[in-house]
C-alpha beads as a LAMMPS data file, in Angstrom:
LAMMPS data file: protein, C-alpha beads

348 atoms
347 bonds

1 atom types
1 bond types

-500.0 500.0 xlo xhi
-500.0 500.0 ylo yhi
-500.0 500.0 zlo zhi

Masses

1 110.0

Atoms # bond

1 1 1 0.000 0.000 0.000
2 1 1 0.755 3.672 -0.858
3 1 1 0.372 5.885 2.411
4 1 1 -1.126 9.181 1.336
5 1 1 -2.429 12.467 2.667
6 1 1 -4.736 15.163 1.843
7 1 1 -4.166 18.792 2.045
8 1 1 -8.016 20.559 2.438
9 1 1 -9.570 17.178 3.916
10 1 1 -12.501 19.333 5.471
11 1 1 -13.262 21.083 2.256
12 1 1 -15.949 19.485 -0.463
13 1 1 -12.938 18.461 -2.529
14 1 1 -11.087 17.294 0.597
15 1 1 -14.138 14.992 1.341
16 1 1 -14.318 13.860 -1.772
17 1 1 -11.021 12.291 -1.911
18 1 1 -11.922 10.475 1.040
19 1 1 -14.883 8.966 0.255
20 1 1 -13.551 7.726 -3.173
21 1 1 -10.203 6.320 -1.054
22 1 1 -11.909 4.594 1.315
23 1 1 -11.500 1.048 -0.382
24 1 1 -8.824 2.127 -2.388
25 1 1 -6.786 -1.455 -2.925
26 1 1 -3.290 0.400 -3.737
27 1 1 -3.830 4.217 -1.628
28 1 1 -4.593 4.245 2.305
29 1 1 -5.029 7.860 3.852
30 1 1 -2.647 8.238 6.743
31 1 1 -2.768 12.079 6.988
32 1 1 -5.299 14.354 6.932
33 1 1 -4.488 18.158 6.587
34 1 1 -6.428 21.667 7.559
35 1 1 -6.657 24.893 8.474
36 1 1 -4.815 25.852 12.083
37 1 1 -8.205 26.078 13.583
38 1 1 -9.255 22.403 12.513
39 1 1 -5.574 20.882 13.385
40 1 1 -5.233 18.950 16.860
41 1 1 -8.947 17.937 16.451
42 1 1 -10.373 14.559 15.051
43 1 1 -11.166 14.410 11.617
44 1 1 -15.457 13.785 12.259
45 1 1 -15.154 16.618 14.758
46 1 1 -13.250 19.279 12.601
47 1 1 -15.849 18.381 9.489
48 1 1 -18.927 19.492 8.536
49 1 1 -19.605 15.901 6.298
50 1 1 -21.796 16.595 3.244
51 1 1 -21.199 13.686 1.163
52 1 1 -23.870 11.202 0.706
53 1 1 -22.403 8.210 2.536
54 1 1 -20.895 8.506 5.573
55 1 1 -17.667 9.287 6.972
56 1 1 -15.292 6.404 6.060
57 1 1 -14.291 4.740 9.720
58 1 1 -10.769 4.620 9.086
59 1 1 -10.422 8.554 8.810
60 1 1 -13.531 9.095 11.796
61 1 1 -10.923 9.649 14.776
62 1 1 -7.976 10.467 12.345
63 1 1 -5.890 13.502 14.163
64 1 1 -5.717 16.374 11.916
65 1 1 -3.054 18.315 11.146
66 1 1 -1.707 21.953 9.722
67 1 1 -0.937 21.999 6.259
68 1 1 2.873 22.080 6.335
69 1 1 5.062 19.239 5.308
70 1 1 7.038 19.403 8.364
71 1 1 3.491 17.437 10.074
72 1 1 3.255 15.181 7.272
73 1 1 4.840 12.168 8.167
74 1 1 5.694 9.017 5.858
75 1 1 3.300 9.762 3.009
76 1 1 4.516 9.280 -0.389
77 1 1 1.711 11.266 -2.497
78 1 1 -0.660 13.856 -1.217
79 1 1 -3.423 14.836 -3.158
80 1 1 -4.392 18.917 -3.114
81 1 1 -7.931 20.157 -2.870
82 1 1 -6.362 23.566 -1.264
83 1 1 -8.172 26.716 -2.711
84 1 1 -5.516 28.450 -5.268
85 1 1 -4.425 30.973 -3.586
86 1 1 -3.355 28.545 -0.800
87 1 1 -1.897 26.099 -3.466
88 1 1 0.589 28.159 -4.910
89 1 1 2.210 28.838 -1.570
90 1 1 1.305 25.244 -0.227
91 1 1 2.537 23.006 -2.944
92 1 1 5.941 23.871 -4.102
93 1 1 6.643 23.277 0.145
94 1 1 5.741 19.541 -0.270
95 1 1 7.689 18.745 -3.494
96 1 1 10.313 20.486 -2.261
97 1 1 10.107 17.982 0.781
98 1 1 10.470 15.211 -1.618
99 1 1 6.549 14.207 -1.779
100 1 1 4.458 13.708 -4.869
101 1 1 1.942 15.805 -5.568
102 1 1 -1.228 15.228 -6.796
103 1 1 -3.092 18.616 -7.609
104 1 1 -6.936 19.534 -7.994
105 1 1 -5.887 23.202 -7.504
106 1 1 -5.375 25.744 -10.193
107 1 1 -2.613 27.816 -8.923
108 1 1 -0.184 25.404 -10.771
109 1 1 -1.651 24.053 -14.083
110 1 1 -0.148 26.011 -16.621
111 1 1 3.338 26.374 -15.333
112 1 1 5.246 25.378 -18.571
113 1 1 7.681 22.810 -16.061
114 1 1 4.061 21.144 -14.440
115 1 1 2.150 18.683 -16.110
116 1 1 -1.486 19.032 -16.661
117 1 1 -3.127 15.846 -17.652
118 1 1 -5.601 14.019 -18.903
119 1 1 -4.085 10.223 -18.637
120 1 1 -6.768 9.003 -21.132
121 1 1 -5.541 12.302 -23.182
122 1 1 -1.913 13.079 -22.801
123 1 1 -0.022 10.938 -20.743
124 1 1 3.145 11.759 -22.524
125 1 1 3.086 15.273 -20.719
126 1 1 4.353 13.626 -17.440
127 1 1 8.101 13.442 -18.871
128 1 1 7.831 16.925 -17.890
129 1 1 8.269 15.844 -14.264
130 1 1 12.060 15.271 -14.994
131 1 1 12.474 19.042 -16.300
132 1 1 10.269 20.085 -13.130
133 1 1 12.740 18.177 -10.464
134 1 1 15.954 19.846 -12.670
135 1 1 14.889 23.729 -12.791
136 1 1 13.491 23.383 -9.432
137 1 1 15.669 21.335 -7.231
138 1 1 12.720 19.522 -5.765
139 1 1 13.397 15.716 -4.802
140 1 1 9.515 15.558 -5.318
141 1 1 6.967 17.224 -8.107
142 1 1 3.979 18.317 -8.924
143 1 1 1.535 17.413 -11.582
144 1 1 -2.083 18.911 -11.994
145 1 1 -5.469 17.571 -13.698
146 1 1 -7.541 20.181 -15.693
147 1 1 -10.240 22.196 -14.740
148 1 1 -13.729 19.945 -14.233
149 1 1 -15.378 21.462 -17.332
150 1 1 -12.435 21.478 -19.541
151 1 1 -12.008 17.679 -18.401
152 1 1 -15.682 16.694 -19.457
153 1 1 -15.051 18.744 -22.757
154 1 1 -11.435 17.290 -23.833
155 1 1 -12.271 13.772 -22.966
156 1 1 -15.084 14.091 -25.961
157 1 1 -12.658 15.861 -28.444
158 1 1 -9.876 13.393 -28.330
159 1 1 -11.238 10.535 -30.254
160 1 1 -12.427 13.180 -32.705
161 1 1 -9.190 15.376 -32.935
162 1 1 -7.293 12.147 -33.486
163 1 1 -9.239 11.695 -36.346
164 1 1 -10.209 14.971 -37.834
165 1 1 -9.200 18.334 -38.098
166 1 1 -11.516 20.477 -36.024
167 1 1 -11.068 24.929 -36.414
168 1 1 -13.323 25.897 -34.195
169 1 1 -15.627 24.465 -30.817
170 1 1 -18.223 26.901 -29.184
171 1 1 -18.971 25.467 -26.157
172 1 1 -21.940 26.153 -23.682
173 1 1 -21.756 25.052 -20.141
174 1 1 -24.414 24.486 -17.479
175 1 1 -22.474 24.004 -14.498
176 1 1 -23.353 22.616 -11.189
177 1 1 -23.736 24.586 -7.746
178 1 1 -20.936 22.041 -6.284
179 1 1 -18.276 23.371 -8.224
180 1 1 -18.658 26.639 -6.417
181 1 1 -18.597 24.505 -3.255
182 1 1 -20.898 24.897 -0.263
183 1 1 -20.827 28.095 0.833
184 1 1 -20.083 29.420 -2.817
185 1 1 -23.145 30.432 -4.424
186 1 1 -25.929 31.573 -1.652
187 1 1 -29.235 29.774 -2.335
188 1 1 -31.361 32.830 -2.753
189 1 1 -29.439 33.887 -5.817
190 1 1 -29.694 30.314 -7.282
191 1 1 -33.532 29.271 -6.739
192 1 1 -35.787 29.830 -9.408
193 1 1 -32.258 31.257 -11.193
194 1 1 -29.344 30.857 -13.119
195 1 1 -26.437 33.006 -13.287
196 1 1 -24.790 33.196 -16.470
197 1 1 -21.155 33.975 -15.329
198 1 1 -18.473 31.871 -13.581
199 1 1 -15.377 33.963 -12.735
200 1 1 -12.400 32.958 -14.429
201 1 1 -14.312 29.522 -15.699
202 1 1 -14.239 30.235 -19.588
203 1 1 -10.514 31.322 -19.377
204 1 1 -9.130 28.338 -17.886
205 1 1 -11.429 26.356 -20.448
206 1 1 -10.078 27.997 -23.525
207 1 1 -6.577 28.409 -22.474
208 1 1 -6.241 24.297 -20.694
209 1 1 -8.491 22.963 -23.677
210 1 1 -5.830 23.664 -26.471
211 1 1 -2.757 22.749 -24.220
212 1 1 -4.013 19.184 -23.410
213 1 1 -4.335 18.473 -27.147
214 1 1 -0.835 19.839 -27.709
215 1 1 2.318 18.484 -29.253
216 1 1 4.715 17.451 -26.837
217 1 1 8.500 17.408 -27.890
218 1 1 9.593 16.002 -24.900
219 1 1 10.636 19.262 -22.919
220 1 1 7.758 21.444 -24.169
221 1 1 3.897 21.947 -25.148
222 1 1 2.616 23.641 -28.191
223 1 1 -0.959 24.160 -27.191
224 1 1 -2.903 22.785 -30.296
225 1 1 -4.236 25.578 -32.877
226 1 1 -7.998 25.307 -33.495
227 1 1 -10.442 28.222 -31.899
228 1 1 -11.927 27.518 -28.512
229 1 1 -14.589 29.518 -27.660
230 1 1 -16.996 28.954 -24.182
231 1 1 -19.646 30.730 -22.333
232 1 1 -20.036 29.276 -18.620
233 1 1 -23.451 29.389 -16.234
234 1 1 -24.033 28.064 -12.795
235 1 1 -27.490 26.298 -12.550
236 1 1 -29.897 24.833 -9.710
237 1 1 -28.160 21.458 -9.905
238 1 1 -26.558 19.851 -7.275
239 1 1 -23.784 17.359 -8.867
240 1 1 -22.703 17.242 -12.558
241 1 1 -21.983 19.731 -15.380
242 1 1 -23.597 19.693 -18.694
243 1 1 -22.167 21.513 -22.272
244 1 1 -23.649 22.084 -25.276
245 1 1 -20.497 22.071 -27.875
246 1 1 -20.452 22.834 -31.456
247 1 1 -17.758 21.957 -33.720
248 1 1 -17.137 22.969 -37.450
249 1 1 -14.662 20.601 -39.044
250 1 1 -12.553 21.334 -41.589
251 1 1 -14.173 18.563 -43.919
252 1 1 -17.130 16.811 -44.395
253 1 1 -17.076 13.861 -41.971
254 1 1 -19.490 10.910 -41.339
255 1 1 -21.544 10.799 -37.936
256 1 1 -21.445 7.088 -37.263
257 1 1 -17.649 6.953 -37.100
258 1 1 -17.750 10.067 -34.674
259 1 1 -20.084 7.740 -32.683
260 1 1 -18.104 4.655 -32.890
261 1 1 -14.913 6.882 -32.271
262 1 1 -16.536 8.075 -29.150
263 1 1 -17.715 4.588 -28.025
264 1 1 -14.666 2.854 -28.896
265 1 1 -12.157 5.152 -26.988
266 1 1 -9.640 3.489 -24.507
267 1 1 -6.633 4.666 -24.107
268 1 1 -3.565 3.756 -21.417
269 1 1 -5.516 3.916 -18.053
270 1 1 -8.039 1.572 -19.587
271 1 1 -4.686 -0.632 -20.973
272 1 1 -2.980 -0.912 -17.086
273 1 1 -6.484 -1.790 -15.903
274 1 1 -5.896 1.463 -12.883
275 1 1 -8.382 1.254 -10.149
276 1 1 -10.270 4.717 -10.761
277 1 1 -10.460 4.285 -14.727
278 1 1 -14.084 3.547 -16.434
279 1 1 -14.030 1.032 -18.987
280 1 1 -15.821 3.399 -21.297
281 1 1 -14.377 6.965 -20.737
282 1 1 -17.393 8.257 -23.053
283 1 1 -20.882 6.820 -23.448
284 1 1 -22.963 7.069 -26.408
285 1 1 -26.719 7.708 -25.728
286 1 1 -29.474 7.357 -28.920
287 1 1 -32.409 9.130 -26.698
288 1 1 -33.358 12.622 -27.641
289 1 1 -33.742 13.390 -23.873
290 1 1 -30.186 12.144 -22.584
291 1 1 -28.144 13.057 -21.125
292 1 1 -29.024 14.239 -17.930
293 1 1 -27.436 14.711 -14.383
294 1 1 -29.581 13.147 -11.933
295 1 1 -29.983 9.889 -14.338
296 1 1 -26.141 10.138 -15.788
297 1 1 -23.985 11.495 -13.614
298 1 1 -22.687 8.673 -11.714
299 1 1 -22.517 6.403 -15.024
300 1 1 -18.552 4.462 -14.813
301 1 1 -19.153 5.590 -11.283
302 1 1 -18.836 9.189 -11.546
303 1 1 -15.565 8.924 -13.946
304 1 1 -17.084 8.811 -17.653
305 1 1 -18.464 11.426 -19.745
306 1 1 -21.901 10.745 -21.000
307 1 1 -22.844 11.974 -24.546
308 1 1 -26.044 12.718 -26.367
309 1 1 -28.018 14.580 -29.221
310 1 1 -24.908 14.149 -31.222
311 1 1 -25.901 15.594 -34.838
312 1 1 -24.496 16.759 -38.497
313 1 1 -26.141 20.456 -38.125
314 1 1 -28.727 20.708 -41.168
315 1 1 -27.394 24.512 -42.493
316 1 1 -23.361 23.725 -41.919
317 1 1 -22.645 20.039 -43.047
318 1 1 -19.477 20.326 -41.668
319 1 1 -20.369 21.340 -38.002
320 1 1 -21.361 18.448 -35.222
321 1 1 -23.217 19.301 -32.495
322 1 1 -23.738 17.306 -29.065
323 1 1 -24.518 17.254 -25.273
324 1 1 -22.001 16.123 -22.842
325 1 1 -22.367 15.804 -19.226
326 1 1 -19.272 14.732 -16.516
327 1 1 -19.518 14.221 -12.798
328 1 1 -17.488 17.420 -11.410
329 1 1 -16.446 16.899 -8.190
330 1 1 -15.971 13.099 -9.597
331 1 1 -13.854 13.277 -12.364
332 1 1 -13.865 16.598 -13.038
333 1 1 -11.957 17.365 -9.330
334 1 1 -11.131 14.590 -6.822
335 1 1 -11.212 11.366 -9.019
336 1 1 -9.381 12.968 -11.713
337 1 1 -6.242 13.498 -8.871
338 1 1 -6.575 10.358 -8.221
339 1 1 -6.981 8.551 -11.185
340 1 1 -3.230 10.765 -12.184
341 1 1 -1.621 9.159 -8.927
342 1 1 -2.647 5.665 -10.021
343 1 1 -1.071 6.123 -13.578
344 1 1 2.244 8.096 -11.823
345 1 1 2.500 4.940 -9.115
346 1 1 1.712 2.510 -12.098
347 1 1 4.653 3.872 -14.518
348 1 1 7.051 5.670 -12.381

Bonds

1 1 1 2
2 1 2 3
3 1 3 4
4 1 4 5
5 1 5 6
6 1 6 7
7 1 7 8
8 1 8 9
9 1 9 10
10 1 10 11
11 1 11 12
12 1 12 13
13 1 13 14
14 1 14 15
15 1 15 16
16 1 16 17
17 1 17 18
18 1 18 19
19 1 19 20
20 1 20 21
21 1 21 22
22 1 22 23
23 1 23 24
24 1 24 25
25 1 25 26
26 1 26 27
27 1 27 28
28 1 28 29
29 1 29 30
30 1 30 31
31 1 31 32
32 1 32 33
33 1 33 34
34 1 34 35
35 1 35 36
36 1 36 37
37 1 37 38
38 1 38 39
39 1 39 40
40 1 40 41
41 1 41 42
42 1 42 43
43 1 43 44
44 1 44 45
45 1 45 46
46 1 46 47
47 1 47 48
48 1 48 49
49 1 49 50
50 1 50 51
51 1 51 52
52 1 52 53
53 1 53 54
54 1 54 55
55 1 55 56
56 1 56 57
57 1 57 58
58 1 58 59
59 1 59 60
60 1 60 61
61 1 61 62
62 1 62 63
63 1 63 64
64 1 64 65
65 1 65 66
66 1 66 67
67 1 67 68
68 1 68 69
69 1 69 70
70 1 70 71
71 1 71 72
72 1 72 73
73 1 73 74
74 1 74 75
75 1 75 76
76 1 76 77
77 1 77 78
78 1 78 79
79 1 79 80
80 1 80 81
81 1 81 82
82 1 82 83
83 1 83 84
84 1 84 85
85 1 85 86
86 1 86 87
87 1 87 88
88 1 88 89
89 1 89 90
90 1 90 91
91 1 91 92
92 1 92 93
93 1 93 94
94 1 94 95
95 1 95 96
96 1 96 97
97 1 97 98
98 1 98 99
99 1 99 100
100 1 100 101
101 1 101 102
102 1 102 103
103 1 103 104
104 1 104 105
105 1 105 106
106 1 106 107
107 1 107 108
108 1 108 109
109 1 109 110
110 1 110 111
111 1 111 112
112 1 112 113
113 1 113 114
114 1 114 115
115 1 115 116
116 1 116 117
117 1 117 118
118 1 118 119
119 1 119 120
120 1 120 121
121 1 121 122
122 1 122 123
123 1 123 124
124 1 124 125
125 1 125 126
126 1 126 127
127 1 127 128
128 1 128 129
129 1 129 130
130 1 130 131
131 1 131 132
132 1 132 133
133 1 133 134
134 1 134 135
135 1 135 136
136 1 136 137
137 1 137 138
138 1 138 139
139 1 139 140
140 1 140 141
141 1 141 142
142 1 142 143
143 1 143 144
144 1 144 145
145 1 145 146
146 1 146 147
147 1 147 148
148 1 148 149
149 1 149 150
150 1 150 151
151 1 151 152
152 1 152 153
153 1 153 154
154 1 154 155
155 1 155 156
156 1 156 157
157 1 157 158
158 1 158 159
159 1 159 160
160 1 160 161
161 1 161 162
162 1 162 163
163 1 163 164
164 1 164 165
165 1 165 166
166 1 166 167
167 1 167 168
168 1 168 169
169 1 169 170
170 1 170 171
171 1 171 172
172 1 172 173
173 1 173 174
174 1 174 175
175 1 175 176
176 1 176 177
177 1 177 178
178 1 178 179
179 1 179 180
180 1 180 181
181 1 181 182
182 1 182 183
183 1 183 184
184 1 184 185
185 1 185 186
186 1 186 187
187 1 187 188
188 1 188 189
189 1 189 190
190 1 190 191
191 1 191 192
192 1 192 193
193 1 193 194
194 1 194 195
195 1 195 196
196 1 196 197
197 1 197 198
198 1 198 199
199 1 199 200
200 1 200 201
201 1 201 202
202 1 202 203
203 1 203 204
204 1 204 205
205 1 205 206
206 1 206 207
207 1 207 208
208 1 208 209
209 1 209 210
210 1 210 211
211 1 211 212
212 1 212 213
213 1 213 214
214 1 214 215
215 1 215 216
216 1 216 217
217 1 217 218
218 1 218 219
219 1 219 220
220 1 220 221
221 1 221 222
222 1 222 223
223 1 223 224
224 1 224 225
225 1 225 226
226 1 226 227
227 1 227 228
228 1 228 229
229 1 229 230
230 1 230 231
231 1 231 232
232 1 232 233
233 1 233 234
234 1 234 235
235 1 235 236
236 1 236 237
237 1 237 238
238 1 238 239
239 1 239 240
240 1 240 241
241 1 241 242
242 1 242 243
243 1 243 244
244 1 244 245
245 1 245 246
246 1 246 247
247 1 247 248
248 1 248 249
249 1 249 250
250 1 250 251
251 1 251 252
252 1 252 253
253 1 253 254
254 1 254 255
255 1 255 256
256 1 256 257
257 1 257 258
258 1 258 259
259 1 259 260
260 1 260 261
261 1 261 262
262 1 262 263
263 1 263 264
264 1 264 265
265 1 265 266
266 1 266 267
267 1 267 268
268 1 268 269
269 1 269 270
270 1 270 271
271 1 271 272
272 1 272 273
273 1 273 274
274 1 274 275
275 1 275 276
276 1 276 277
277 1 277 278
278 1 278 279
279 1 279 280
280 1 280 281
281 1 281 282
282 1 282 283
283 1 283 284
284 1 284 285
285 1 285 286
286 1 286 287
287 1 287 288
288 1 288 289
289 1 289 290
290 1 290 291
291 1 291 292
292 1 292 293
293 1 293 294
294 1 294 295
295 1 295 296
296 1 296 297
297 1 297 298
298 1 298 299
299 1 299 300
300 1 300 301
301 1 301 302
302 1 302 303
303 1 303 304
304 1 304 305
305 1 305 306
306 1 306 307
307 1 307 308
308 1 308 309
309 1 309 310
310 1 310 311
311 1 311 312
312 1 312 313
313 1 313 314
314 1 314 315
315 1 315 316
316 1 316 317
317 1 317 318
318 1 318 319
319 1 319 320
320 1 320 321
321 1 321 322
322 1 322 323
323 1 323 324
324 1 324 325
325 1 325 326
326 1 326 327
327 1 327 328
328 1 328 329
329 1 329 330
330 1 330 331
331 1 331 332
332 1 332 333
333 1 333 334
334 1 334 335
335 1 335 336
336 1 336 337
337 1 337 338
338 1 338 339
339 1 339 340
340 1 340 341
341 1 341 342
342 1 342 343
343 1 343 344
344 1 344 345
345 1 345 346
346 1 346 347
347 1 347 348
């Protein structure tokens, strides 16, 4: 086994690493990190739970701690769900102790030296590990997964970018009140409401979209070339984020290969068999009505992407158009961290 820790273990994302570790057969939680007014106190007395299942025994009467390496002991990875501002000052302090990161935060993610991955889409980009420990002088690292929309979005365009040359996606979210966490979006502004802007949201999209499709010479990324263009809203939905994406091709292209591509995609996680990876990163479904999150959220237990309404647009023959819908605090936050540990302690 693989002692690990978590840095934020009170927060949503915090919580959500634990209840997806609790049967973990390669990762056992053996530190639990907070703020200064949480450390010293047992983990089910410092929390306020709000997962659906309850708090894993083996963490219940866990001591926790302050967030500084020098009170993590023996842990090999730790897995981030600091807010960013914390994260940038946090992080760099536990690589530099020699542990392995495992990042949900943003502070990191598009520091040229730290990779941001995808494993079922870019793998390749944790070489960049070795350039990270050299200009750094860390005995440990960092590496970072995407942004939860941007993972939902890219997991969909890989099968299809492997195959076809795409110039432009507009995408449309409708993003879940979890990914603001619990205190982040007061209920009186989102009952009977939706607010159509998400700070910073359709930046990171845009600018972590087109890196994760990049080339990758070995020592640096050339973000791949085709427009990105998004528009994010928060909506009265608990769990799971849906996008409407449009996509004009630069040719003419046939709809049941894009839905075979889609169905068919596997890629390395799905090779090495990892713990945390669906069989099927994307579903296919035929209704009109699907997909949607209370019915398709959870689908490869929270870790796919389900697709529907996938159509040739009637007026622009080359243009697809399609619904997509990914679990955000699943693998668009914690599981995603995760499932990038499992591929780092499976081919490192």
């Amino acid at each position: 086994m693989v002692n690990v820790g978590i840095l934020g273990a009170t927060g949503m994302v915090g919580q959500r690493f634990i209840q997806l570790l609790e049967d973990h057969p390669k990762f056992e939680i053996t530190a639990l990190t907070a703020s200064q007014r949480s450390a010293g106190k047992k983990y089910q007395d410092a929390v306020t739970w709000h997962m659906d299942t309850p708090i894993p025994e083996v963490v219940q009467d866990a001591v926790v701690v302050d967030t500084d390496p020098s009170q993590v002991k023996d842990v090999e990875i730790v897995f981030s769900a600091l807010p960013a501002e914390n994260a940038a000052i946090v992080e760099p302090k536990f690589a530099e102790a020699g542990m392995k990161v495992a990042s949900n935060a943003s502070a990191m993610r598009m520091e040229p030296d730290v990779p941001l991955v995808i494993p079922e889409v870019n793998p390749e980009h944790l070489d960049l590990i070795e350039t990270q420990q050299k200009n750094r002088g860390w005995d440990g690292f960092i590496v970072t997964n995407p942004n939860c929309s941007t993972i939902a979005l890219v997991l969909t365009l890989k099968p299809i970018y492997d195959q076809y040359d795409i110039n432009r996606v507009y995408v449309s979210t409708m993003q879940a009140v979890s990914g603001a966490g619990y205190n982040g979006v007061p209920s009186m502004a989102m009952l009977d409401n939706l607010v159509p802007f998400i700070g910073g949201e359709e930046e990171k999209m845009e600018e972590e979209t087109l890196y994760l499709l990049g080339d990758f010479d070995g020592e640096n990324v050339e973000p791949a070339t085709f427009g990105v263009s998004t528009s994010c809203h928060r909506v009265p939905v608990v769990d799971g984020h849906t996008e409407a994406v449009f996509m004009e091709m630069d040719e003419e292209f046939d709809l049941e290969d894009i839905k075979k591509s889609l169905q068919n995609f596997q890629a390395l996680p799905q090779k090495l068999n990892l713990f945390s990876a669906p069989e099927h990163p994307v579903i296919v479904r035929e209704e009109d009505n699907r997909p949607q999150p209370r019915m398709d959220r959870m689908m490869g237990k929270g870790m796919a992407v389900t697709v529907g309404r996938l159509r040739q647009d009637a007026t622009f023959p080359q243009s697809l158009k399609y619904v997509l819908l990914g679990h955000n605090t699943v693998r668009g936050a914690a599981g995603a961290s995760i499932l990038n540990a499992e591929l780092i302690a499976e081919i490192m």
